[in-house]
N, C-alpha and C positions, 0 to 999 in steps of 0.2 A: 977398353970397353969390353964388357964380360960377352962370352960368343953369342950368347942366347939373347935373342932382342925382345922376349917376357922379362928381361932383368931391367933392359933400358928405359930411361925416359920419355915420357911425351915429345918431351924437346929434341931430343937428339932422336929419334924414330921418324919424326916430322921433318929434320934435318937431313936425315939419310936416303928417306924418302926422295924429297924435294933435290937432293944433288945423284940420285939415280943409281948411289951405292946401295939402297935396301929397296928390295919390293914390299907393298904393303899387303899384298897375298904372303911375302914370308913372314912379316912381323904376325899380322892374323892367323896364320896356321902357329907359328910360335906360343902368342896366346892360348887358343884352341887346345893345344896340347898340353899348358902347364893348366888349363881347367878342368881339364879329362885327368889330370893326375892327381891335383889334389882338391877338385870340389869336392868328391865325392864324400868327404870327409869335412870339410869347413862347412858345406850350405852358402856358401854367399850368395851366388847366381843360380836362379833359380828357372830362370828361360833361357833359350839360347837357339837363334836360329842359326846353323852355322852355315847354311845355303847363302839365305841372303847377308852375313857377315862377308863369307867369300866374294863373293856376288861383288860388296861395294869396296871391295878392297883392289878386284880386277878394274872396276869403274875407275877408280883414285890410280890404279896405274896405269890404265890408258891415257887421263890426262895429262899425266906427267910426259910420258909418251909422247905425245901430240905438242907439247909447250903450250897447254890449254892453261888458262888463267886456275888458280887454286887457291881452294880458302888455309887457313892457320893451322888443321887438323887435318888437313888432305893426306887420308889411307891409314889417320892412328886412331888405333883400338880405344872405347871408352864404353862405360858400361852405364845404363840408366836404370834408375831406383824403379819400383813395381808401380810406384803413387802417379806417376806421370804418365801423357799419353802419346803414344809408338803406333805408329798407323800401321792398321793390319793385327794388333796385340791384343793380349786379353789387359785392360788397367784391372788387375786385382786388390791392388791396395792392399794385401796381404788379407783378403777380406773372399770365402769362399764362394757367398751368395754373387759375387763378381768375377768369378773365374769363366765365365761368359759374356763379359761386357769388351766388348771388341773395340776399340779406337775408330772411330772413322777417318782421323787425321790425327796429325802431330802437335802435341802441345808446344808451343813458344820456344821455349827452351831446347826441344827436342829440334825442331824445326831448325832454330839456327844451329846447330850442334851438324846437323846432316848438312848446311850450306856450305859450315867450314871443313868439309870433307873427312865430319869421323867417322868409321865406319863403328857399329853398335854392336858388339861382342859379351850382349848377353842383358838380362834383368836382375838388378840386385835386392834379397831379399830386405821388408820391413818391418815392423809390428803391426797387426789392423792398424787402420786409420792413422796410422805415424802417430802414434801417442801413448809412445812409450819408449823407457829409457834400454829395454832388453828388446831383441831383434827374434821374433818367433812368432809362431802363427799358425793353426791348424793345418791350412793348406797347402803350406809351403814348409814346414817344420821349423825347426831351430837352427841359428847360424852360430860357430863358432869363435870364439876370441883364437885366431893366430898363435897368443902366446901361451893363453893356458884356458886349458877348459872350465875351470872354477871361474872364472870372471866373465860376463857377458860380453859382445861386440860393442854393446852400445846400441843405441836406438835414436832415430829411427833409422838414420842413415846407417845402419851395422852392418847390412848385406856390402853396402860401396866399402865402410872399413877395413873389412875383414877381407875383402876382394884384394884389393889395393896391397891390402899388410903381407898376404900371403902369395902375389905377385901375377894373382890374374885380371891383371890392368895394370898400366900405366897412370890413368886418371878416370876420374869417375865424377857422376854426377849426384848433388844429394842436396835435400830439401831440409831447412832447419825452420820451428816456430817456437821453440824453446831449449835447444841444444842439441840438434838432431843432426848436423854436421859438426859441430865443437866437440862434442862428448863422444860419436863416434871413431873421430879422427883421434880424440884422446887415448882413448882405451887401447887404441889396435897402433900405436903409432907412428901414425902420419900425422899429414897438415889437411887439416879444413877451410875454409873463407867461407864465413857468412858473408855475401855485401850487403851493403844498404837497401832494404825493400825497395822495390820500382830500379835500380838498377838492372835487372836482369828480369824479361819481360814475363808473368804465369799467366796462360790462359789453357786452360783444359777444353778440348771438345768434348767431350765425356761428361761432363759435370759444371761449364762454363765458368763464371765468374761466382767467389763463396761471397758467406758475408763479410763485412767490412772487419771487421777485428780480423778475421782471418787474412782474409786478403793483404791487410797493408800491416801483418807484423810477419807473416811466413815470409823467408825468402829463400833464393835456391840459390845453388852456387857448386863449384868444383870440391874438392876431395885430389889428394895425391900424396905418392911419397915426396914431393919436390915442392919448395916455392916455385921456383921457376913452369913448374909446370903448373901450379894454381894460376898466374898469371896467362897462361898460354888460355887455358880451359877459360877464366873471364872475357877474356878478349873474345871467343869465340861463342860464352852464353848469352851477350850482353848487348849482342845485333838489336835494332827497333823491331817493333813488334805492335802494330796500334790497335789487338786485340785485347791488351791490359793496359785499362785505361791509366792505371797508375805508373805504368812507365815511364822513367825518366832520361832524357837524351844529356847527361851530363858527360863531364871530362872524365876523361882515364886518367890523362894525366896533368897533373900539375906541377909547374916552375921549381917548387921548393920539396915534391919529395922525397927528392936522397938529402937533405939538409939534416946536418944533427943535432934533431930537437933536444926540447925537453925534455923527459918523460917522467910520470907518475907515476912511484911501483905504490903499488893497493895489497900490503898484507894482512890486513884484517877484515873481516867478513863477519857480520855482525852473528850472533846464534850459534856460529859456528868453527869455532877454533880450525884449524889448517892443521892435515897429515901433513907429519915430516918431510915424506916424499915432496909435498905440494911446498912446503917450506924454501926445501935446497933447492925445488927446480927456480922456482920465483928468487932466490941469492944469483943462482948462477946465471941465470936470466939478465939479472942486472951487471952482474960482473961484464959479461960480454959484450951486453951494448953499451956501458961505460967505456971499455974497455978498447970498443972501436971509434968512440966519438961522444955517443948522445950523452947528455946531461940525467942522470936519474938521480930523482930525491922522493923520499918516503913521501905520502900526502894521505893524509885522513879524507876517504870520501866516503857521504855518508848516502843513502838512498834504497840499498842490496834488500832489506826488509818489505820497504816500500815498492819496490821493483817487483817485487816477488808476488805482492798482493796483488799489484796492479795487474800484472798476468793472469793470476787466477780471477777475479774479476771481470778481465775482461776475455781472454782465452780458455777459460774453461767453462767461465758462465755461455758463451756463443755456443761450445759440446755439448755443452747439457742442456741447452735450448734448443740447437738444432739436429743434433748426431746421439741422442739417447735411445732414439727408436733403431738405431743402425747399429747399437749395440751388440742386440740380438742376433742381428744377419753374419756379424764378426763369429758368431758360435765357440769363444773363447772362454771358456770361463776365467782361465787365471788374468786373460787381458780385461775381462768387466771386474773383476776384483781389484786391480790393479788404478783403472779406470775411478770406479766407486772411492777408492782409498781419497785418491786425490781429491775428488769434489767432496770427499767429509770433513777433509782440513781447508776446503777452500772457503770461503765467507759467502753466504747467502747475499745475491746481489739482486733488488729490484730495481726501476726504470729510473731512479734517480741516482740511485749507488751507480749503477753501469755508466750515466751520462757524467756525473760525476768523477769516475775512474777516468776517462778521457782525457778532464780537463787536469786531473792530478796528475797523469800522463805528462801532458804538456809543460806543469810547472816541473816534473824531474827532468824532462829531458833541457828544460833552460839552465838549472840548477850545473847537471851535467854538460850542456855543451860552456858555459862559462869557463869550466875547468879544464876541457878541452882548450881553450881560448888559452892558457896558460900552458896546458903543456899536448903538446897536440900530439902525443902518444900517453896510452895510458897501457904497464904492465900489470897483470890481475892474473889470478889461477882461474884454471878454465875451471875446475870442480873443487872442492874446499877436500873433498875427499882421493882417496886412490883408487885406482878398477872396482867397481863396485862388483859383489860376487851375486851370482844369479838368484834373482827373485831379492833382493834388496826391496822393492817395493811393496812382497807382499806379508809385511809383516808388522800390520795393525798400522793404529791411526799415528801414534806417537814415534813410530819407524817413518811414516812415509815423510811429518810434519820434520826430520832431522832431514830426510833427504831432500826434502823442499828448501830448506835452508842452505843444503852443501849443492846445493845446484843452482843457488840463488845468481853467481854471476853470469850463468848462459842464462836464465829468465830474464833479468834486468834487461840484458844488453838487448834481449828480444822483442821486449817491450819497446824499449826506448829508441829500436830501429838505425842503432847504431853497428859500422861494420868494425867484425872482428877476427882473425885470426888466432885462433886453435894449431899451434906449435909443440913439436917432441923437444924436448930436450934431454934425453937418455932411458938408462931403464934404471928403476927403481928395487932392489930384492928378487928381479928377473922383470918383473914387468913394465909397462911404458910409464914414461911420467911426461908432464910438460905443463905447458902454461900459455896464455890466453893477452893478446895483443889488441888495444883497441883505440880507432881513431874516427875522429870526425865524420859528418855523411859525407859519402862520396868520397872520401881520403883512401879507397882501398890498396889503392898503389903505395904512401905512406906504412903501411903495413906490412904488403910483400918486403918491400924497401927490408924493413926492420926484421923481417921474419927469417930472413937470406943470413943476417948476421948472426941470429943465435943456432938457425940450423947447420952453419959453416962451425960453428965453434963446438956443438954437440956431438956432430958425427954420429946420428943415430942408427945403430945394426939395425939388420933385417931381419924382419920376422920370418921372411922365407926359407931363410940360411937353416931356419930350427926344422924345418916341413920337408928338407931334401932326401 
C-alpha cells in the first residue's frame, strides 16, 4: 500500500481507520495537503473549510477511540458538488448571484453522508445550474481535465472528476440529469454510478423540492477511482430520507447478482457512428466479461433517438420554462450560449407534446425493460465520441445537434431512469476511454458486480502519476 494515504481507497482508509492503524486526522491532513499541491492548478475544489474538515476528522477518531458505534465512512475524506446543500455553506451552484445563499441545513444526501462519518474535504466545482457538459463558471473559474488541458473535465460533475483523477479524494459526490456523473467520470477516468432515481434520497433546503421532470429524472450518486469504493459511498447515500417524497426503500442487494448473466453489448448508436477508441473499449469490454463468465451477444436496441428527444422534451422544455429567467443571474455568457444552442435543436413542446412525452416515456422504458428481461446487463458506450475538447458545444446549431446525438446513451438512460455505470477501461492516444454498464431499476449492485470485472482486467493508471 503506497505511504501516502491521498493515494489510498475509500475502502482501505475506512479500513485502517476502523482497526486503529490510521488516524482520520492523518488521512485529512494527507488530503489537505495533496490539495494545497495541486489545486492550485486543476480548480476542482473550490471551497474548503479545513477547520471544520479537521474538526470532524478528530470527532470520527474519538469515536473509534471510545468503541462508539460508527457509520461506513467514519473519518474518510469525500468531497461534495457546489449544487447541493452543506449547512453553514454558500449552495453557489456555480452561479454568482448565489455566492451568498447560505444553507441552513444539509441536503439529504449530505445529511446521510455526515451519519456515515465522512468527513467533507472541500466543494467540487460545476457549470451554472449543472447544465452543461464543460465544468466552468465565472465565479469559480474553470476546472481542468487531469490529463490534458485540451479536453474539458466533463460536466456537470467535473469539479468531483477532476478531484478524484488527480488524487484529491478518495470518493466523491456527483449529481447526474443527463450525464453529469457518466461523462465526467469518463473523461477524467474513474467510475461513476448513476443509481436509479428515488434510490438515493434529494431534498435541498435551499430550494426544496424542483419540478417533477426534474425531480424524478436527476439522480445523485458516488464518483471514485474504485468500484469497490462506489459501492461503499451508495451504501452510505442511500440511508431514508422522508423529505423526498420520491424515495424508495428498496434492496441493495439481491440473490442473483454475482450470477453470470446475459449481457447485450449495444455497438451501434443511431446518428452517430462510434470513435475507434469507443469501438476497442466496448471489444475489450466484452472480451473480459466473457472471458470471466457472462454470456455476451451483440443485440440491435433500437430507442437512443427517441431517448434523446424525450429528454429534451421533457428536461429542457422544464429549463426553459422555469430557469430562463435564472439565466441572466448565471452572468455567463459562453454558458447562455451554450444553454440557447441546446433548446434550438430541442423541438418546441406545448401542453400536449409535454403530457404526451411522458407517456412515450413510459412505452420506451417497457420496450427497454423487456430486453433487460432478457439479458439483465446491458454493455453500451457511455459517449459515441472521445474527450470532447473545450467549448465542443459552442459551435453552432449543427455542432451541438452531432453532440446531442454522441451523448445520446447518458440522455436515454436518464430519461428512462435507468441505473448505470460509467467504467475506464484504459487510455486511448494518452487519454481515458471506457464504456457504460446498464441494468434494471434498483439492480445497482448487478453492475458493481460487473464493473469489479472489467476494472480488474484494465488496470487503469493514474492520472496522478502525470501531476507528481
Amino acid at each position: 500500500m503506497p505511504a501516502e494515504p491521498w493515494r489510498w481507497s475509500a475502502v482501505d482508509i475506512a479500513r485502517k481507520i476502523a482497526d486503529g492503524a490510521l488516524s482520520s486526522v492523518e488521512a485529512t491532513q494527507s488530503i489537505l495537503e495533496r490539495i494545497a499541491a495541486v489545486n492550485g492548478r486543476i480548480n476542482a475544489i473550490v471551497h474548503l473549510d479545513t477547520e471544520a474538515a479537521l474538526d470532524a476528522a478528530r470527532a470520527a477518531d474519538t469515536a473509534v477511540a471510545k468503541g462508539m458505534p460508527t457509520g461506513v465512512l467514519n473519518g474518510v475524506p469525500v468531497t461534495i458538488k457546489l449544487n447541493v446543500d452543506v449547512r453553514g455553506e454558500a449552495t453557489t451552484n456555480g452561479v454568482s448571484a448565489f455566492k451568498d445563499r447560505i444553507a441552513p441545513d444539509d441536503s439529504s444526501v449530505v445529511s446521510n453522508l455526515r451519519a456515515a462519518g465522512a468527513v467533507f474535504t472541500g466543494r467540487t466545482n460545476t457549470p451554472p445550474f449543472n447544465f452543461r457538459w464543460f465544468t466552468e463558471n465565472p465565479l469559480h473559474g474553470r476546472t481542468l481535465n487531469p490529463w490534458s488541458d485540451d479536453i474539458g473535465p466533463g460536466g456537470s460533475s467535473g469539479g468531483a472528476g477532476a478531484a478524484l483523477a488527480s488524487g484529491m479524494c478518495p470518493l466523491a459526490h456527483g449529481t447526474d440529469i443527463g450525464g453529469s456523473i457518466r461523462y465526467p467520470a469518463y473523461v477524467n477516468g474513474v467510475a461513476g454510478l448513476r443509481p436509479t432515481p428515488g434510490r438515493i434520497p434529494a431534498y435541498h433546503p435551499t430550494t426544496g423540492l424542483r419540478h417533477f421532470g426534474l425531480q424524478a429524472i436527476s439522480a445523485q450518486g458516488p464518483m471514485a477511482r474504485s468500484v469497490a469504493d462506489l459501492e461503499l459511498g451508495l451504501l452510505a447515500m442511500c440511508a431514508p430520507d422522508m423529505n423526498d417524497p420520491m424515495w424508495i426503500d428498496a434492496h441493495l442487494d439481491y440473490a442473483d447478482d454475482t450470477q453470470f448473466v446475459r449481457v447485450g453489448l449495444v455497438e451501434n448508436i443511431p446518428d452517430c457512428p462510434l470513435a475507434p477508441a469507443v469501438r476497442d473499449a466496448l471489444r475489450f469490454s466484452a472480451d473480459w466479461l466473457s472471458n470471466a463468465g457472462y454470456m455476451v451477444e451483440k443485440v440491435q436496441l433500437d430507442g437512443f433517438t427517441e431517448g434523446t428527444e424525450l429528454w429534451q422534451s421533457l428536461v429542457v422544455t422544464e429549463f426553459r420554462q422555469h430557469m430562463m429567467a435564472m439565466l441572466k443571474a448565471a452572468s455567463c455568457e459562453r454558458f447562455e450560449r451554450s444553454v440557447q444552442g441546446m433548446i434550438a435543436v430541442s423541438p418546441s413542446v406545448d401542453l400536449a407534446a409535454y403530457l404526451g412525452a411522458h407517456a412515450r416515456r413510459d412505452a420506451l422504458r417497457r420496450q427497454w425493460n423487456l430486453l433487460l428481461n432478457q439479458y439483465p446487463l446491458l454493455l453500451m458506450p457511455t459517449s459515441c465520441l472521445e474527450p470532447l475538447p473545450w467549448d465542443a458545444d459552442l459551435s453552432g446549431d449543427d455542432s451541438m445537434q452531432r453532440l446531442m446525438a454522441a451523448q445520446s446513451p447518458l440522455l436515454t438512460l436518464a430519461v428512462l431512469g435507468l441505473p448505470s455505470l460509467s467504467i475506464p477501461t484504459g487510455l486511448a492516444q494518452g487519454l481515458p476511454s471506457g464504456v457504460q454498464l446498464v441494468a434494471g431499476s434498483f439492480r445497482e449492485r448487478r453492475l458493481l458486480v460487473a464493473g469489479q470485472v472489467i476494472e480488474r482486467a484494465a488496470e487503469m493508471p493514474n492520472a496522478f502519476d502525470r501531476l507528481m
